[in-house]
N, C-alpha and C positions, 0 to 999 in steps of 0.2 A: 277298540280301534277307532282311530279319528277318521274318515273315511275322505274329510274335508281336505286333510295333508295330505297332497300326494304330489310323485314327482312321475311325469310322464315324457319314455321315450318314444320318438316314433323312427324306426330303421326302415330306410329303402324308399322306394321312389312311388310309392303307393298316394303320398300328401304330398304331393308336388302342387294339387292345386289351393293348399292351403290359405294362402295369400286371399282368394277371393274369402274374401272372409262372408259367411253367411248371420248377417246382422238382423236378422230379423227377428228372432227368438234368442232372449239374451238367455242363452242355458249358462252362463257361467258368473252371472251375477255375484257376488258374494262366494264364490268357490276361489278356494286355495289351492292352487295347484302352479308347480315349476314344471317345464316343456323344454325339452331340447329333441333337436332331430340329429341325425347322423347317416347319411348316405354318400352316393360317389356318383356321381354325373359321370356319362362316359364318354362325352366330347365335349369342345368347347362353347360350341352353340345352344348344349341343352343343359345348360347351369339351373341350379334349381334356386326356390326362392329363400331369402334370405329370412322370414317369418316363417315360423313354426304356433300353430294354437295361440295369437295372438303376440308372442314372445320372439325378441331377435335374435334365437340361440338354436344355427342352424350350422351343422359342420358337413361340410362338403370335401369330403376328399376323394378329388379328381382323380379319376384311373390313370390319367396323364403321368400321375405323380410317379407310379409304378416304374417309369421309361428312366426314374432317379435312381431306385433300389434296385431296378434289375439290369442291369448295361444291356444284356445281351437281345431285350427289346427292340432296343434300337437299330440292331442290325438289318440288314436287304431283306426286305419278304416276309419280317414279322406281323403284319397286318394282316398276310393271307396264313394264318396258319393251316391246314389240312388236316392234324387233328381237331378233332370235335372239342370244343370248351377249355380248348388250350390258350387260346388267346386272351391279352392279359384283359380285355374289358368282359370279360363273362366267365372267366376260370373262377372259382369260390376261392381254391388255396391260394391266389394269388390276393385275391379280396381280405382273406384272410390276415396275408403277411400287410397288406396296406395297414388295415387296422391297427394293428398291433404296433405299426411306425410314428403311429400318431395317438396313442391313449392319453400321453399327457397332453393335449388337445381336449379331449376328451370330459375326462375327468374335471380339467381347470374350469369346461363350463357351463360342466352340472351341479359345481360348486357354485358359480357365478346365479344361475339361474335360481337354487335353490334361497342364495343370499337375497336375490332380487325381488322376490316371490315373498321373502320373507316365511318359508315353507318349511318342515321338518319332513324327511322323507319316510311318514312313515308306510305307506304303500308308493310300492313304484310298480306300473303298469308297462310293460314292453310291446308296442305294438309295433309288429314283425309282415314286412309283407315279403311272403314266401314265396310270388312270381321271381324279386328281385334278386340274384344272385349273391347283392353283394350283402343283403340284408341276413337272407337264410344261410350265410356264413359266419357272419359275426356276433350273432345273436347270444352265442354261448359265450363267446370271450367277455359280450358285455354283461351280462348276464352274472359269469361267476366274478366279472373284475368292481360290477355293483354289491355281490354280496359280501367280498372282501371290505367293502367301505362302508357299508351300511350292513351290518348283520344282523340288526333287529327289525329292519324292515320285513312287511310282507310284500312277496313277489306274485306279480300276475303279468304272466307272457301271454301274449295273443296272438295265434296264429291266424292271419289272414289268409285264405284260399281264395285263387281265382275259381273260374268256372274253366273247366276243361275244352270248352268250346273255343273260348277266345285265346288260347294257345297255341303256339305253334310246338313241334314234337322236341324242340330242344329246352322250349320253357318249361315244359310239364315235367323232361328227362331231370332239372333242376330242383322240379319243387321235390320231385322223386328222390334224391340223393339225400334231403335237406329232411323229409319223412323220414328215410329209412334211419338216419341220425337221430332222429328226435325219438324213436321207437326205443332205440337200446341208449339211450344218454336216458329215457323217462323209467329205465327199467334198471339201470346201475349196470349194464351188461357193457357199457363201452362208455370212453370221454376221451376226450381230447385232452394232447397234452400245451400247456400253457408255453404259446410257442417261443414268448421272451426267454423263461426260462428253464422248458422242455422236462417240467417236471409234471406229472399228472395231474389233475386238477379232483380237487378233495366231491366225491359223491358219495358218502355215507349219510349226507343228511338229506330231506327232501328239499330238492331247490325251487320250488316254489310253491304258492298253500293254495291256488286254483290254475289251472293252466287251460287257456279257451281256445277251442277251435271254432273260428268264424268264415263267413264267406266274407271276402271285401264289399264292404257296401261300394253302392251304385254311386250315390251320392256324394263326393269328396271334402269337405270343411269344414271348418273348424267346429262349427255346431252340432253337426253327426257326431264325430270322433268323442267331443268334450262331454256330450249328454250319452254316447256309448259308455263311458269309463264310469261317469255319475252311476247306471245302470246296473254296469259290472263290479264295482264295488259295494254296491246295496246289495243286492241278490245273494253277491257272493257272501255278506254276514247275515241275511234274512233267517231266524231260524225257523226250524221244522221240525213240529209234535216229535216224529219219531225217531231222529236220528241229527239235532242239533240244524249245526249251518253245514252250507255247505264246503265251506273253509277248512272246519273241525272234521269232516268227516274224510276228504279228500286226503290232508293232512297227515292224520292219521291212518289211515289207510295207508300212503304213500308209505309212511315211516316202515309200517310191516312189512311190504315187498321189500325196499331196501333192506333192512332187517330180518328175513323169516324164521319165524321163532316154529315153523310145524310144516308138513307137507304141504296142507292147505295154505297157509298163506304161502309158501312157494310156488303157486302154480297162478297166484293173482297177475294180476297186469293193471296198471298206474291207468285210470281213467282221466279223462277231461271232461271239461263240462263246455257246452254249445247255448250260449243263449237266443232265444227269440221274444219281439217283442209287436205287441200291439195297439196301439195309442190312438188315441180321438184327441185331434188340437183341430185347429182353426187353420186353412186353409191360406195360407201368409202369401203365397206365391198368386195366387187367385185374385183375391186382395192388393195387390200389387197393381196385378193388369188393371181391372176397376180403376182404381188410386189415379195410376196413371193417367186411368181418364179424365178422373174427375181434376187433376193436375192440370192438365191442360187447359180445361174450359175455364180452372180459375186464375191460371197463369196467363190464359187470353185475355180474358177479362182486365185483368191486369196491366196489361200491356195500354191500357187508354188512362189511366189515371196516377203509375206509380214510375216514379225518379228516384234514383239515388240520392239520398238527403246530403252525401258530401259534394256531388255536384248540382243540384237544384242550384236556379236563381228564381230571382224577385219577378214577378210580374205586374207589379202594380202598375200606374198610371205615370209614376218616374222614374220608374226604370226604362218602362216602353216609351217615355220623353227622349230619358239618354242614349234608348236605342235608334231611335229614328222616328220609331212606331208610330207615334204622336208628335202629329203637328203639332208646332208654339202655335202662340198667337201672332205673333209676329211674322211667322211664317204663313199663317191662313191669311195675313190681312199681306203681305206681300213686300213686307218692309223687309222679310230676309230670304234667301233661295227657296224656293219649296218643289217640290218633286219637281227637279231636276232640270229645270226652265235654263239656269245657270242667269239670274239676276241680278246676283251678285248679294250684296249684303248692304242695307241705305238706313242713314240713321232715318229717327222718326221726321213724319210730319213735320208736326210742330216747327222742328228744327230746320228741314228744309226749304218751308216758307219765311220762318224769319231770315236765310236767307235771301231769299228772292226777296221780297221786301226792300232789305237793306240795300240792295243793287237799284232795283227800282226807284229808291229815295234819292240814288246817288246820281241819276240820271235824270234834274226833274228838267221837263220842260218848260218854255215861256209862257205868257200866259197868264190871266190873272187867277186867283185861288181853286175856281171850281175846273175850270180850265185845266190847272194843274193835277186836279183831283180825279179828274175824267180820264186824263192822262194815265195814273196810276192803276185805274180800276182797269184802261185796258190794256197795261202791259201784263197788269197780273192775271187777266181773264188769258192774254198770248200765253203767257207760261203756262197757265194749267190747261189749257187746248195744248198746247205744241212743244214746249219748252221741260215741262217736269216729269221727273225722271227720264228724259231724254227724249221719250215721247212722247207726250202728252197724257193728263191724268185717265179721257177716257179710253186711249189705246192700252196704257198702264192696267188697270184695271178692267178690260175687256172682259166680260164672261158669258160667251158664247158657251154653248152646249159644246161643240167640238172641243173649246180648250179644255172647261172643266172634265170632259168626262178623258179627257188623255191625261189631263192633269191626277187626276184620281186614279184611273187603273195603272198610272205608273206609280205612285205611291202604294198601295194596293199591293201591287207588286210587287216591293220593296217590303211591304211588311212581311209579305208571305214569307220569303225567300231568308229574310231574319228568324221567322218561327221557322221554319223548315229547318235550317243551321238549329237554332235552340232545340228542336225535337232531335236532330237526328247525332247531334254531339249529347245527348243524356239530361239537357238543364233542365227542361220541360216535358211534360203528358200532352197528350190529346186533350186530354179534360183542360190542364193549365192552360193551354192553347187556347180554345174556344173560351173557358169563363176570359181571358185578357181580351180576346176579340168584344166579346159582350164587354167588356168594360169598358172598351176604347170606344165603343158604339154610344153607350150612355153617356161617357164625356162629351162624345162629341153633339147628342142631344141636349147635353144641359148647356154646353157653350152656344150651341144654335141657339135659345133661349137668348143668352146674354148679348149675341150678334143682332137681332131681329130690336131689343131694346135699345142696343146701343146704335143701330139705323134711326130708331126715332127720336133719340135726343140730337143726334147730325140734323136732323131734317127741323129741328123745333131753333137749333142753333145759327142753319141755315135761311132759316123763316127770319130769324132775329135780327144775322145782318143785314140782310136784304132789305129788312123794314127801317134799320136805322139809316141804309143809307137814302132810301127814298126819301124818307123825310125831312133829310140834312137837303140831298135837292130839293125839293119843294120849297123848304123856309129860302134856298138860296133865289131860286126863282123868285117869288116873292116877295123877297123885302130889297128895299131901296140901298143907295151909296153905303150910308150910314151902318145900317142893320148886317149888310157883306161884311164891310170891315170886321164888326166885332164876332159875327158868325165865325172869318178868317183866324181873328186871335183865339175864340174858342176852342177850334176844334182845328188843330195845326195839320199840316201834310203825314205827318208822321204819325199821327192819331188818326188819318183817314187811310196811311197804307197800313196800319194795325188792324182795323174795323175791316179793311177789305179783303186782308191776309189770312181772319179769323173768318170770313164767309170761304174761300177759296180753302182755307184748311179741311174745314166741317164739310166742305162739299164731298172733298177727296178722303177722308176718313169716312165717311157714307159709300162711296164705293170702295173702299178697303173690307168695311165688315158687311156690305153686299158680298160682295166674294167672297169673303171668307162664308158666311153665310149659304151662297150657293156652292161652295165647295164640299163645303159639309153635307150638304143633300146630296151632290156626286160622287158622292165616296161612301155613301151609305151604302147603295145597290152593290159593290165592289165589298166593301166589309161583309154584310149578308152574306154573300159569296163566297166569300172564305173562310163563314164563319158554319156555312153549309158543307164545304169540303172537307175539314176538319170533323165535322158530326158525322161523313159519311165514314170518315176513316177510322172514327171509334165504333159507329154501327159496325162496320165490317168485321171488325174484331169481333165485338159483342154476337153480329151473326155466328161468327165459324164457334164460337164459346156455346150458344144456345145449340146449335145443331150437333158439339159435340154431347153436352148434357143430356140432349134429347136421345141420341142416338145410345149414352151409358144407360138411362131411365130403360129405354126398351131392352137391352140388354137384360137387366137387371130384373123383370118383369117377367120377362121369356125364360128365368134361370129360376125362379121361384118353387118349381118341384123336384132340380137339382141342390138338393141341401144337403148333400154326402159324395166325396170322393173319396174312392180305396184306392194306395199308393201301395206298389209293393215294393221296397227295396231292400234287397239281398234277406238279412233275418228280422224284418222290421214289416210289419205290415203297418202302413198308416192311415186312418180314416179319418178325415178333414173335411170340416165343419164348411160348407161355402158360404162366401161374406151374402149380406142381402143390404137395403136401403140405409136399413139400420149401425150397420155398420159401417157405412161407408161415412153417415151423417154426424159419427162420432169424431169422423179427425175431420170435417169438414171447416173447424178455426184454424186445426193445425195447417190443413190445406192451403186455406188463403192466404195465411200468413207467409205459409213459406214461397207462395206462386210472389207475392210482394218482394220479396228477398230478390230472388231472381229473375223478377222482369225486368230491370234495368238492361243487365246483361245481355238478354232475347234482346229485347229492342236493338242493344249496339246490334248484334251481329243481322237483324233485319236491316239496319241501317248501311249495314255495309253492302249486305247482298244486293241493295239497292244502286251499290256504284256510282255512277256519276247522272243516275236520274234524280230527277229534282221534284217536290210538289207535291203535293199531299192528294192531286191526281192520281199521278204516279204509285202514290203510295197504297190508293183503295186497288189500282189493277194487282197490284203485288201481292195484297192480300187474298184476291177474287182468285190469282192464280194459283196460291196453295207452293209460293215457292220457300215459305218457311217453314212447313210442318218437320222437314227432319231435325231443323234447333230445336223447334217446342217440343216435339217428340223426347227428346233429348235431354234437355230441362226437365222435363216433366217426369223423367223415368229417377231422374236424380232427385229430385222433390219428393216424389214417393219413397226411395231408396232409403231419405233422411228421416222422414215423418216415422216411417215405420222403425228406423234405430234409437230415434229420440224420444217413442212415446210408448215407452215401456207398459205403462198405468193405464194408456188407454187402451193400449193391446190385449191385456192379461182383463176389462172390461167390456171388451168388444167380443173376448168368448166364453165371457161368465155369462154376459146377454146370450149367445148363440146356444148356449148348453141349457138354460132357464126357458128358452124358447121351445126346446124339443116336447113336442108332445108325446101319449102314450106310446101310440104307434114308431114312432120313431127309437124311443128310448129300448123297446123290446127290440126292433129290429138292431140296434146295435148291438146289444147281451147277447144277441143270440150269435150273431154271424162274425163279431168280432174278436171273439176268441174262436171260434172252429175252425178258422186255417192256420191254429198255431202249430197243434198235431200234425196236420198237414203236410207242413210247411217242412216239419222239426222231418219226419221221415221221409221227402224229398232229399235232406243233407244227410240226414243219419241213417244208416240203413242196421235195425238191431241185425246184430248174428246169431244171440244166444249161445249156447251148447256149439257151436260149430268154430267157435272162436277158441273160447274159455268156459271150461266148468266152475268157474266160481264167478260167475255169472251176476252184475249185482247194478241197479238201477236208481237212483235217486233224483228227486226232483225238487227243485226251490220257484216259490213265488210271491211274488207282490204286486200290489194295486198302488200305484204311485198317482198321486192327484193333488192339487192347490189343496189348501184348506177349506178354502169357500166352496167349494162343492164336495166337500168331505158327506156331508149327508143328503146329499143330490139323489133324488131317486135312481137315473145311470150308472150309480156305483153298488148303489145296491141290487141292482138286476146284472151286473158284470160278475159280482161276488156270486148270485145265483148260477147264474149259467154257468160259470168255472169249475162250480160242484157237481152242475149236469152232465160236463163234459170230462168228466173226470181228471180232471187239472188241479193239483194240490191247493190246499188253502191258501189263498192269498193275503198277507196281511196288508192293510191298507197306511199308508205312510204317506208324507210329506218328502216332494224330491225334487231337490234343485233345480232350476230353469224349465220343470212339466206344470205349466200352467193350466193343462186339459187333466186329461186321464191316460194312464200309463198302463198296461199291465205285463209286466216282467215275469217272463217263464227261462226257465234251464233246469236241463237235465242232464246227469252224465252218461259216456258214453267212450267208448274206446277209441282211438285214435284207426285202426283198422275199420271202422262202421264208417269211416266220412266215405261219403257214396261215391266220388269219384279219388277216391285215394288207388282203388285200382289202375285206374287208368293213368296216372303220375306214375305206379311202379311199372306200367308197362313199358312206358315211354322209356323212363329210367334203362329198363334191360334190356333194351335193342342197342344198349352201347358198351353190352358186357363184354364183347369180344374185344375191346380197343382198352388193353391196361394202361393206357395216358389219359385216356378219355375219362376211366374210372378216377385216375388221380387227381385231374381237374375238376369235375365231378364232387368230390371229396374235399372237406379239408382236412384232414388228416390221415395220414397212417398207410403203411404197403398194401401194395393189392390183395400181398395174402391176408391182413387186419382187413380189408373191405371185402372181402371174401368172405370170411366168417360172420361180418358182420351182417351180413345181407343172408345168411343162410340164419344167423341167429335172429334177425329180426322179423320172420315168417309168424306169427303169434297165430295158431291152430288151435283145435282139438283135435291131434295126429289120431288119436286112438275111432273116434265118431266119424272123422274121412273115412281112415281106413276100412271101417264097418259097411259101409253104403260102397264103397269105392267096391270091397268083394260083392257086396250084394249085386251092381250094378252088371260086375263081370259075371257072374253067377246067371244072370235074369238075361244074358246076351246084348245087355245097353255099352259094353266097355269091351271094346275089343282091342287086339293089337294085329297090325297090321304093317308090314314091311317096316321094321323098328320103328312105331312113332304109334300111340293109344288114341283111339275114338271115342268119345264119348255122348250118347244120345241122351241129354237130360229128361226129354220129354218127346211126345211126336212133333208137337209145333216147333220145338226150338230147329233151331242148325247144329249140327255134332259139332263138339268140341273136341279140336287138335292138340295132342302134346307130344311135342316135337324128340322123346326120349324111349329108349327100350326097357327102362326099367319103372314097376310099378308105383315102389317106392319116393320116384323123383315127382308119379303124376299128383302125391301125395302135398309138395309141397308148392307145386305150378299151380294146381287148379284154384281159381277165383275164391273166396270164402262164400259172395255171392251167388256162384253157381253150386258150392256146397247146399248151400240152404235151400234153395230151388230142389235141388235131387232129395233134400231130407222131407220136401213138400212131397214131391211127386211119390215118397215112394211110405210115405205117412197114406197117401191116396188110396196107394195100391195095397197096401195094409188092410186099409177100412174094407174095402174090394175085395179082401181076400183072396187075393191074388197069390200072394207065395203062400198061403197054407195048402190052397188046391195045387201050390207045383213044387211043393217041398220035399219030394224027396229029388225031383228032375236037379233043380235049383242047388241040393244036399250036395247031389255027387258031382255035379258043374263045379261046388265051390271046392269039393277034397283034389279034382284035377289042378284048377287054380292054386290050390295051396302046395299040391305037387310041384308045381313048376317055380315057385316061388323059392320053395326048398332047393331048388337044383338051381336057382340063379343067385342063390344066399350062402350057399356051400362048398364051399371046393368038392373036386370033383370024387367021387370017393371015402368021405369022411361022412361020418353018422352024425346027426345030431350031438349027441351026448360027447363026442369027440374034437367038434369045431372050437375054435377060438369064441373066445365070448361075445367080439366084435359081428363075427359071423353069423352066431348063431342067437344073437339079437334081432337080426335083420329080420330073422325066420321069425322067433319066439311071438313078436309084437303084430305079426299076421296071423299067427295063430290063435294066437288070444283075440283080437279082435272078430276072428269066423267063430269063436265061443260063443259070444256077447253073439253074434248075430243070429247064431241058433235059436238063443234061446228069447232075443228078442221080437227076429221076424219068421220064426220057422216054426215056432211051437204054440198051441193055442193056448190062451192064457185069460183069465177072466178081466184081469186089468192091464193096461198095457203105462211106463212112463213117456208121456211124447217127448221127442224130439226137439221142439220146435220152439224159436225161439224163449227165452224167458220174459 
């Protein structure tokens, strides 16, 4: 058997929540398996999901559809019907007929699935929840319409139970109907006819090679279900020293009932098997929370240094040129607008004094050479006082304290408001931010440098023409007619407005990189500034990150003697490993990396939540105020969510470590405690009957120890293997099993489908609706009341003859009496008497509980030991010949003799008689040995 092939259905509304897929344990790695579901939503609002076990093969057929195939739905008032389970979204036989309108639906996409899967169906697995009506009706159409299509598969149906608690009296009336079906369809005593076309449906062979009865786990997804099936198909071929697998035994077995080749195998009844399981993994969900934290403080962190690399920009020194950021030169020395003066745009110097100049030449005065000269020097001295740039060089270049430092915090300002836009549209970090601010800070030191030089070449150039032109007066002063003249032709007017153009330039180029100069100084305190807000607004980050980590550490410090949580879900006990430092420090690259992924994203939506405030002010109150924790929160849960589905390898090493850590102490306390609530557990759902059910009485058990490899010789498996033999729990063979990274250990035993412990209470609910034959019909899917009649009297699975036994003893002993037509029954002192609502003894035979059977075979096993009825055996003697008296006269017509009655009649008698035999001589007479009773 390939156990890897299988094709799994799941019916009814039990995986509704399948969708949420549970990713954290890949149990299905490398497993082959096709998935379809098949259910019926019964409104529009509660459609179910379109995913099944990871696979998009889900059929939903809507009870709506019903209102197509049946017109008379449609009619006034069909929504209220007033019979019980008549109506068309909870009737079975109506569920029934839906099905069967749609099988080529059906079939095309279990075909579809199996193609897609790439699967051979050699085990197909039915997981049935038996709350759902429409499920615990169709069950068998799909059932016998799969074995038609695949007849070398094996079959394993699973019957999921709810818990009797969370029912209401009409659900439980359901799963009841859906029991009493499954009783005589598992026994060949009844089936349903194939309603397309209403010919019988073939049960001479065994229809299926293990059939489970389960409680519905707790826990709904895909992970449960997927690593349930892994579970139930190991166990179910695990073999066993004495009596094979448990496939081959059930199988066979099965064969014989359908078949009985001798009384004995006539009188067997078709077992199921019940699994339970007990496992040590690693604590994923625990791990999580942790994660998350640890997500956070490094998705904070993150938040000061990580951009989106498709919208990142440059921040170099030319970029923050082309943004504004950086003054030119031109702009510090004043030749072009600079924070926002609005001065427009002037070409250079240079060029504006050879201007002036030129004008000056063109206006020369009278006067002989030096005259003329003097003339020049002080129109040009007027222009640079009054005339250039409009106003005068030194009002031009003024640099008071007040201009510079408004001049500066408005530029200042300007840059902020650009990084602020760059931060909060995604192009830049905090970090990018501050290293550009330090960048622009250092520029502007090295240019202060080249300013502070280039003042002293002004002043050396200044010194220069001052000195030529002194000297040109002096020689003029000094020398005579003669020596003027040629001094004149020397050095022309136009060579002395050059000389004096080039003092007046140098002058004003010396206050250009003064200013610029003392700009640069005024604008430092203002950078500093915003290069301090920017560091507070990474600090704040970096706080809430430290104080989260701080607060995981103690966490994590304070959980150090919590290194074990027991889970219990439905027949799964689970013990999980809790994470510690150690494992948190394993995904701690995967951590950062992925907090880097998604800090872009945080940031936008801080950026939003910030609105139309502005400023990285702003932005530290934001922080201080905690009004993003629910994005990072958010983030952070989905970072963990990924880490943990993408790091399969570090998973499966993260509790090889936790398992290699367990020391002595710990490893015993696991062996010992983690298989002991399996038995437990197993007779919480199963309650044995023994003898009080069936005389042919017969119990088997299967196990395995499913574990990774790498801890295949792990000291914990071999103190599991011990304990399992101390507790009397079958050998376990130890295997390798799919998506169990830890340790598994798989128990099942069978058991009778009458032993599920609250299957009474489904039939009770069931028979509070035997008076309403519609109610039985919808109830049903198939067959007349009088076919659900017999069936339900044939589906009673007893041991008539051992009731009867104790039923006369009880009456005998004064515990069973009758009373105004209806039988009391005192099980015990402490009980409450049990009511049966009938005048005949024979009926309390097939009423009373199996349950309370066994209870009165305890109590009266008690009274035995007590010697009770041998000290009142004769009283007890003639109590039971009165009893038997009256039995005869309620079994006889009135006037005929034994020997004379109908045979029907005087069976009624016979099988009581024989019964006070057997009890003579097993509770009336002393005996050296006695056989108990009591369960097998």
């Amino acid at each position: 058997m390939d156990a890897e092939q299988k094709l799994i259905i799941g019916l009814g509304d039990l995986f509704k929540t399948s969708a949420n897929v549970d990713a954290y344990v890949p149990a299905t790695t490398g497993s082959k398996y096709a998935a379809v579901r098949i259910c019926s939503s019964k409104t529009q609002e509660n459609l179910t999901d379109s995913m099944f076990l990871g696979q998009p093969h889900c059929i939903d057929m809507r009870r709506q559809l019903l209102k197509q195939l049946l017109p008379f739905l449609n009619r006034t008032g069909a929504f209220e019907q007033k019979t019980p389970f008549s109506g068309f979204d909870v009737s079975r036989r109506y569920a029934r007929l839906l099905f069967s309108q749609h099988q080529d639906w059906v079939w095309s996409s279990i075909v579809s699935s199996l193609r897609e899967a790439n699967v051979e169906a050699h085990n197909i697995i039915i997981l049935i929840d038996m709350a759902d009506s429409f499920a615990s009706a169709v069950w068998i159409d799909c059932l016998f319409g799969l074995k038609e299509r695949y007849p070398l598969a094996s079959f394993y149906p699973v019957f999921l139970l709810p818990q009797m608690q969370n029912l209401a009296i009409e659900e439980a009336a359901v799963i009841g109907a859906a029991v009493t079906e499954l009783s005589q369809l598992s026994q060949g005593r009844w089936t349903p006819s194939d309603i397309n076309s209403g010919e019988d449906y073939p049960c001479g062979e065994p229809l299926w090679a293990v059939a489970y009865l389960q409680q519905c786990p707790q826990v709904q997804n895909d992970t449960t279900f997927l690593q349930f099936v892994d579970a139930l198909l190991t166990l179910s071929n695990v073999g066993h020293n004495d009596y094979g697998t448990l496939r081959q035994t059930l199988t066979q077995e099965y064969q014989k009932i359908l078949k009985p080749s001798n009384a004995k195998s006539a009188k067997m009844l078709p077992r199921f098997a019940s699994m339970l399981q007990a496992s040590l993994d690693f604590d994923i969900e625990a791990l999580e929370t942790l994660l998350v934290e640890q997500c956070e403080s490094k998705l904070l962190a993150s938040l000061t240094n990580t951009v989106a690399p498709a919208q990142a920009i440059s921040m170099e020194i030319a970029e923050l040129t082309a943004m504004g950021c950086v003054l030119t030169q031109t702009q510090l020395t004043l030749d072009e607008d600079s924070c926002g003066e609005h001065i427009g745009v002037w070409s250079n110097i240079d060029i504006d004094w050879q201007q002036h100049s030129a004008t000056v030449l063109q206006q020369k005065s009278s006067g002989d050479w030096f005259e003329q000269a003097e003339s020049i020097a002080s129109q040009l001295r007027a222009i640079y006082d009054k005339q250039f740039r409009k106003v005068g060089a030194e009002l031009f270049y003024e640099n008071s304290d007040a201009r510079l430092n408004q001049m500066a915090e408005a530029h200042v300002a300007f840059v902020e408001t650009q990084m602020w836009h760059a931060w909060q549209q995604g192009h830049s970090s905090l970090s990018d931010l501050q290293a550009a601010v330090e960048g622009i800070i250092i520029h502007y030191v090295q240019w202060h440098q080249d300013f502070l030089l280039q003042q002293e070449n002004n002043i050396d150039a200044i010194k220069a023409c001052a000195t030529w032109w002194e000297d040109l007066s002096g020689q003029w002063q000094r020398a005579n007619k003669k020596e003027r003249g040629l001094l004149a032709k020397e050095y022309s007017l136009d060579t002395v407005a050059d000389h004096m153009s080039r003092l007046f330039i140098e002058r004003c180029k010396y206050k250009a990189n003064l200013f610029a100069e003392k700009m640069i100084l005024a604008m430092q305190p203002y950078l500093l500034d915003l290069q301090q807000k920017l560091y507070n607004a990474s600090e704040a980050w970096l706080l809430q990150a430290t104080q989260i980590q701080k607060n995981l550490n103690q966490t994590l410090d304070s959980q150090q003697s919590n290194w074990l949580e027991q889970v219990v879900q439905a027949m799964h006990y689970r013990y999980l490993l809790q994470p510690n430092k150690a494992s948190l420090q394993a995904l701690v690259n995967a951590t950062r990396n992925a907090a880097r992924d998604v800090a872009p994203a945080v940031n936008a939506k801080c950026a939003q939540s910030l609105g139309k405030q502005s400023g990285f002010d702003q932005l530290v109150a934001f922080i201080q105020a905690g009004k993003w924790q629910d994005d990072v929160r958010v983030a952070a849960a989905q970072v963990a969510k990924t880490i943990l589905h993408n790091e399969p390898e570090v998973m499966e090493n993260i509790l090889e470590q936790r398992i290699t850590e367990l020391d002595q102490q710990q490893v015993q306390y696991l062996g010992k405690y983690a298989l002991s609530n399996l038995t437990k557990q197993f007779h919480k759902l199963i309650q044995p009957l023994g003898h009080v059910l069936t005389t042919q009485y017969t119990v088997n058990e299967s196990a395995c120890l499913a574990c990774a490899e790498h801890i295949q010789q792990h000291e914990l498996v071999t103190s599991w293997l011990a304990h399992s033999a101390q507790q009397s729990l079958p050998k376990a063979k130890v295997i390798p099993l799919q998506g169990v990274n830890g340790a598994q250990f798989i128990y099942a035993s069978t058991c009778y489908l009458d032993e599920w412990v609250e299957l009474p209470a489904f039939l009770h609910a069931y028979r509070q609706f035997n008076h309403s034959d519609e109610a039985l019909l919808h109830l049903h899917i198939d067959g007349s009341n009088a076919a659900i009649t017999v069936m339900q009297k044939n589906s009673i699975n007893r041991n008539r003859e051992l009731i009867r036994q104790h039923l006369l003893l009880a009456h005998a002993s004064g515990r069973l009496v009758q009373e105004a037509g209806h039988y009391q029954l005192q099980v015990s002192e402490k009980s409450q008497a049990l009511d049966f609502n009938t005048e005949q003894l024979a009926d309390v035979v097939d009423y009373i509980a199996l349950d309370d059977v066994q209870k009165l075979v305890d109590v009266h096993e008690h009274m035995q030991s007590e010697k009770v009825f041998l000290n009142e055996a004769e009283q007890i003697g003639n109590q039971l010949e009165e009893v038997l008296a009256q039995i005869k006269r309620e079994s006889l017509p009135e006037g005929i003799e034994l020997e004379d009655a109908e045979w029907a009649d005087a069976g009624r008698y016979v099988v009581w008689s024989r019964a006070a035999q057997h009890l003579r001589k097993q509770w009336l007479q002393e005996k050296g040995s006695r056989n108990s009773q009591k369960v097998a």
